[in-house]
Every structure is written in C-alpha cells, then in structure tokens.
C-alpha positions as CSV (number, residue, x, y, z in Angstrom):
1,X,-74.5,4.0,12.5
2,X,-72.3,1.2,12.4
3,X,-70.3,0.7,8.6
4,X,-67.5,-1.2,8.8
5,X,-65.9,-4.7,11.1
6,X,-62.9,-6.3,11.5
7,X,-62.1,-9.5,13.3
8,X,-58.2,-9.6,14.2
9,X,-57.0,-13.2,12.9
10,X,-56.8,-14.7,16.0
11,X,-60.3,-13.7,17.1
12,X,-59.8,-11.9,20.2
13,X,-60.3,-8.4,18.9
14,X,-63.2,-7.1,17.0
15,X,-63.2,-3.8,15.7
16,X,-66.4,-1.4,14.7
17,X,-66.8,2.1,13.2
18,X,-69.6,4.1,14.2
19,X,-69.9,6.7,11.2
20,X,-72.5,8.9,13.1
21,X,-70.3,9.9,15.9
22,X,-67.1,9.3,13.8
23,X,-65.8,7.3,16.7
24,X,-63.9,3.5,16.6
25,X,-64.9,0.4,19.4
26,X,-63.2,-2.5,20.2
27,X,-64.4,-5.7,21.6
28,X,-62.8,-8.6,23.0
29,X,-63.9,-12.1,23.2
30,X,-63.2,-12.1,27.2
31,X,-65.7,-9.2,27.4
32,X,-69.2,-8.1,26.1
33,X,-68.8,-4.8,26.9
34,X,-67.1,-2.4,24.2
35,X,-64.1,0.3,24.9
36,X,-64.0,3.7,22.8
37,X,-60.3,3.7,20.7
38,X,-60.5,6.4,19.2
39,X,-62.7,9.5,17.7
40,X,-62.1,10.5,14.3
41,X,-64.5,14.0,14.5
42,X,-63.2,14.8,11.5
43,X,-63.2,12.1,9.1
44,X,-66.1,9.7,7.5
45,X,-64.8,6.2,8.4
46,X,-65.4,4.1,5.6
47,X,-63.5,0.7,6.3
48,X,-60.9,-1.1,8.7
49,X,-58.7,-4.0,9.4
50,X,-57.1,-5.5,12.1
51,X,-54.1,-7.8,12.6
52,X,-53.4,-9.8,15.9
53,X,-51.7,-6.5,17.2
54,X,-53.6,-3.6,19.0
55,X,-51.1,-1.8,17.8
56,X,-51.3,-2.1,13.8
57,X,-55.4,-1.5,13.0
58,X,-55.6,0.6,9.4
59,X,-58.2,2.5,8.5
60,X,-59.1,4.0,5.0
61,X,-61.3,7.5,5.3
62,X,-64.0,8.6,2.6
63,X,-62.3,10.1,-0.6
64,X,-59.0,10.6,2.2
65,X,-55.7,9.0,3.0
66,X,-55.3,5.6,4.7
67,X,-54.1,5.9,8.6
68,X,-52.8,3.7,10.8
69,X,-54.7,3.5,14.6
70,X,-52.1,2.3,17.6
71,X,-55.5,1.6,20.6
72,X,-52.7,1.0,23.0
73,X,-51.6,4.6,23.0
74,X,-54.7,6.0,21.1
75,X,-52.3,7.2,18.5
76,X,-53.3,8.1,14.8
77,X,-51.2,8.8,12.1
78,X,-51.6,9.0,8.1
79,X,-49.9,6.2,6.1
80,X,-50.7,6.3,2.9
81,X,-51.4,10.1,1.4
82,X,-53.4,8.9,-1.6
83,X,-57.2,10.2,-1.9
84,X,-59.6,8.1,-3.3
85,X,-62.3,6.5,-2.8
86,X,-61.7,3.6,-0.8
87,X,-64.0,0.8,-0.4
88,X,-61.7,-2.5,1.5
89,X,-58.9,-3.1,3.1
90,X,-57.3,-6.0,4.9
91,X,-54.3,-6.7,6.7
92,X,-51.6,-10.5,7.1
93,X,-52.2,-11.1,10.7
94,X,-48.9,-9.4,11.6
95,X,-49.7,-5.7,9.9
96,X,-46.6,-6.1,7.8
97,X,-49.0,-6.3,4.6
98,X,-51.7,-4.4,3.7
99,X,-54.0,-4.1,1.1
100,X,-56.9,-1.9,-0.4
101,X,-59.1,-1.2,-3.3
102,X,-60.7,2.3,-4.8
103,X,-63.8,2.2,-6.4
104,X,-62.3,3.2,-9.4
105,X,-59.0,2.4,-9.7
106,X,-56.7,0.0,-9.0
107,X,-55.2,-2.6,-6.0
108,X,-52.6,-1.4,-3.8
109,X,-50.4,-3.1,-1.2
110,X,-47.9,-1.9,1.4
111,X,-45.1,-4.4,2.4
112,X,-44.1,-3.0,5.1
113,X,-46.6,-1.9,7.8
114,X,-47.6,1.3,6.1
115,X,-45.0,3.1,5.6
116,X,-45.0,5.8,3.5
117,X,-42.4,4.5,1.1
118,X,-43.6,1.0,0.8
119,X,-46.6,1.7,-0.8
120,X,-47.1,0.1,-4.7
121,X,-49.9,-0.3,-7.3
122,X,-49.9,-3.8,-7.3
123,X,-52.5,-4.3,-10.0
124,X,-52.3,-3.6,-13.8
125,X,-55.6,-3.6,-14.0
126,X,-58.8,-1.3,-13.0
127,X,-61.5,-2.1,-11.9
128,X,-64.8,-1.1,-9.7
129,X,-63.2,-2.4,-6.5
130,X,-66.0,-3.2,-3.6
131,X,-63.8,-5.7,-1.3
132,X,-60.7,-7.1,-0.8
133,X,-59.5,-9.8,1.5
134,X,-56.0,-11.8,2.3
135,X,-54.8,-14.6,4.3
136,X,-53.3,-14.4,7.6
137,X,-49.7,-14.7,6.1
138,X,-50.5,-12.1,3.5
139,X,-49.8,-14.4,0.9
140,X,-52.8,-14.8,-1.0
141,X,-55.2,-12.0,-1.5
142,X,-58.4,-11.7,-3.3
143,X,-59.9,-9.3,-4.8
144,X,-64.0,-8.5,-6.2
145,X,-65.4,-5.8,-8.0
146,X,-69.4,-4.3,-9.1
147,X,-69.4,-6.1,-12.5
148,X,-68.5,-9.6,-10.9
149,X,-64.9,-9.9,-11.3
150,X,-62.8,-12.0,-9.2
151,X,-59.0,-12.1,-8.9
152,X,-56.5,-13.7,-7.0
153,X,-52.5,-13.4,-6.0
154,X,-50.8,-16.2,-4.4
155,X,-47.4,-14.2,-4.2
156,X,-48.3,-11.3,-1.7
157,X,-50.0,-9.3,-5.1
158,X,-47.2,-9.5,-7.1
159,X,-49.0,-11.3,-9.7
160,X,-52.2,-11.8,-10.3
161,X,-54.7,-14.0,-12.3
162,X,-58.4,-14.3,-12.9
163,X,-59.7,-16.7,-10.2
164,X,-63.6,-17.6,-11.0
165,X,-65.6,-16.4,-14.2
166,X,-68.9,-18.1,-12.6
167,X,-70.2,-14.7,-11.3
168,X,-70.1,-12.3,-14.2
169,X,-73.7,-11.5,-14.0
170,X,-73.6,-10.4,-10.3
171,X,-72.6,-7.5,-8.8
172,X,-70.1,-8.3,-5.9
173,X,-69.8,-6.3,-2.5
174,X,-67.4,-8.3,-0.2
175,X,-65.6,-11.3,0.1
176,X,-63.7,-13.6,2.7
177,X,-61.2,-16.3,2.6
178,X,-61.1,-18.9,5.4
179,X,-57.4,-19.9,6.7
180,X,-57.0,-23.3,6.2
181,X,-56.1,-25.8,3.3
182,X,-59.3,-25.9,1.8
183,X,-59.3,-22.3,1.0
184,X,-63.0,-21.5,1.0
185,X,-63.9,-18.2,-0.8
186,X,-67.4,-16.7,0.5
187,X,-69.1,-13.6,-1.9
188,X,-71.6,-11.8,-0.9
189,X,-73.6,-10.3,-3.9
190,X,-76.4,-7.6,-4.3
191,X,-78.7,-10.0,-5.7
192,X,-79.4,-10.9,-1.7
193,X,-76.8,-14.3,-1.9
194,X,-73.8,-15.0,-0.5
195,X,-72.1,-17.1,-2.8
196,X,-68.9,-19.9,-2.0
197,X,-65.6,-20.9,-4.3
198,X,-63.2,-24.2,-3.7
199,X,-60.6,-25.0,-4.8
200,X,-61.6,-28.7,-5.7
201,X,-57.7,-30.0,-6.1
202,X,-56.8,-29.0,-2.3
203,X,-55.7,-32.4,-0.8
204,X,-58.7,-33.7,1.4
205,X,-56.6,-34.1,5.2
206,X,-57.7,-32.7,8.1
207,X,-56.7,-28.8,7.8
208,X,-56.1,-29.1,11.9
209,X,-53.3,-31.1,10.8
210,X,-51.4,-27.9,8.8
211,X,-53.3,-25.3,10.8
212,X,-51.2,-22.0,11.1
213,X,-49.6,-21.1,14.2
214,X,-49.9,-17.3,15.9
215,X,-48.2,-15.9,18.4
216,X,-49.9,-13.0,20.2
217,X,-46.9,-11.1,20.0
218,X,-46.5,-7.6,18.2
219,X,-44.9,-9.1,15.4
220,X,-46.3,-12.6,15.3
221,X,-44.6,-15.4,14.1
222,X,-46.6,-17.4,11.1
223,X,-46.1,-20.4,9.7
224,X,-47.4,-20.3,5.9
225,X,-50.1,-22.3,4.6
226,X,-49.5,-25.0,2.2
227,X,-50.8,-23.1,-1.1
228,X,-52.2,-25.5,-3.5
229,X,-52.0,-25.5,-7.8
230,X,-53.5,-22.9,-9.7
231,X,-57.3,-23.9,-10.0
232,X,-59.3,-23.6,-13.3
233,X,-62.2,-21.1,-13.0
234,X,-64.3,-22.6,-9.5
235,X,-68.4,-22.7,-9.8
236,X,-69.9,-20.2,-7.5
237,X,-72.2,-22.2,-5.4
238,X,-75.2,-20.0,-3.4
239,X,-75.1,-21.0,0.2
240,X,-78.1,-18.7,1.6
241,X,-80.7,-16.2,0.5
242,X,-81.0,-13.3,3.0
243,X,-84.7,-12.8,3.9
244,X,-86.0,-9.2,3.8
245,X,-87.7,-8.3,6.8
C-alpha cells in the first residue's frame, strides 16, 4: 500500500513508502524500474521528503521519532526523538532545513540537517496540521491545517503570518508551492478540489529569467529566490474536481 511521495527538487529522485511491507523505493528519471532503500519492519511509515542528496531523505514514523535515511549506505538513524503524530514534512533542497507538522500540535523546524540539537518549535500556534511544504532554499514554508488554515514564513519559520483566509470552510490535506517568482500555492481539500493561491503583486517577467540554480552536489549550492511583499489574504481559486470512479 503505497502512502506517502517525495520528489527531490531537482527531479531526478522520487521516493515512495510502501506501508504494507514497511519498505522505502526510489525512482529515478533515467529509469522506470524501482530499487528497494530500505525496510523499516518495524515502523508504520507515515510521510517523507527528499532533497537533491541521496544521502539526506527524512522520514517521520506513526506516533514515533523522525529519522534520517542515507540510500547510499542504507543507513538509518533517529533525528528528532519527539513522538507524535506526524502528518508532513519537507525538506530546502540541500537537507539543511527541515520541517514538519503533528496533528495536534504545533510546527517544527531543524536548521541544521537534523541534528538532534537543532531542533525548535518554530510556531506559537497549534493547530490540526495535515501538510506542510517549503521552497527549495528553505526560505519560505507553508503550512495547512483540517479547519482551513493557511500560514506562511518567509524567514526559514521564524516568523510567521496568516497567508489566505479564502478557505475557512474547507478541510485542507496537502499543499505545494512551485519554485519560481510567481509563487503558485496548490491545496488540495477533502471536498474533492484542489484549490490555487497567487501572489497577484509578483512582478510579471519570465521566472526562467531568476530561476534558481542547483548543483547536484551533497551540499548544493542555491541561489535564493527573489521573495516578493507581503500579499493581503489571496482568493483560493478551484482548478479541478477529481471524478470518483
């Protein structure tokens, strides 16, 4: 049964749990054929990231720790020793910053690849968590909870501020930022749509022009986007209707 996937920024990795045989695959876009990184007998996986590294994949365990999966060496090894009940996670495209939600709780980032000391409660508030997302540098993250909720940092969770009120009435499950200057937001919600927020005062220029530059190095080098001005409260727009079969 597969539960979670993560594409690795630069899209050559992609990463699936298979919950039924506790077991973790990755893909690569050179190849259609799937290779077995690991097997987690022991744990129900719940969700995972990736970053442009084989070497740096976190993944958060059913009301368990958070770990940190090396496929080169098929190494394992608990980062953050916090149970709860985890329900996202995502990673800056180098693994230095990572960030995940509990369903009832609060945000929490690491600035420092995991380690066990650089682990904060980066959110005042609480909330019912469902998904979390960040941009490849780390620098803005975003954040969606059960009751419609949506909040954003633009400082690597330092601070953070209420970014749309538009979807109060829905009940959010996951979200995704896209990586260039127009900063698309995409929601998915339970009421079978899948939702988009703009910023409407990004400047209108070709994003190829300030596209971000990775290295597929361990420890990539990444040239920030441009971050725009606060927005004022975006309209949710409903982009599709998923058809039950």
């Amino acid at each position: 049964m597969w539960y979670s996937l993560s594409i690795s920024p630069s899209g050559e990795f992609i990463y699936a749990t298979d919950n039924n045989n506790k077991q973790i695959y990755k893909y690569t876009n050179q190849s259609a054929q799937s290779e077995l990184i690991s097997s987690q007998k022991d744990y129900f996986l719940t969700r995972i990231a990736s970053s442009n590294s084989e070497s740096y994949i976190y993944v958060t365990v059913r009301r368990g720790y958070i770990y940190k999966l090396d496929a080169l060496i098929d190494n394992r090894s608990m980062i953050y020793k916090k149970l709860a009940l985890w329900t996202g996670i995502s990673s800056s495209a180098n693994g230095v910053y990572i960030y995940a939600v509990e369903e009832t709780g609060h945000i929490h980032i690491s600035n420092n690849y995991g380690l066990l000391n650089s682990w904060s409660v980066s959110s005042p508030m609480e909330g019912l968590w469902s998904s979390i997302t960040s941009s490849i540098t780390g620098e803005v993250v975003i954040a969606v909870d059960k009751l419609g909720t949506v909040v954003r940092s633009i400082d690597y969770g330092v601070t953070w501020e209420s970014f749309s009120t538009s979807l109060k009435s829905k009940m959010l499950t996951s979200v995704a930022v896209t990586n260039d200057i127009y900063n698309i937001v995409y929601v998915t919600a339970y009421n079978n749509h899948i939702y988009t927020l703009q910023d409407t005062n990004r400047p209108t220029s070709n994003p190829s022009t300030i596209s971000p530059t990775i290295s597929p190095a361990i420890n990539p080098t990444i040239i920030p986007i441009i971050m725009s001005p606060t927005i004022s409260n975006p309209t949710a727009k409903p982009i599709s209707s998923v058809v039950n079969l």
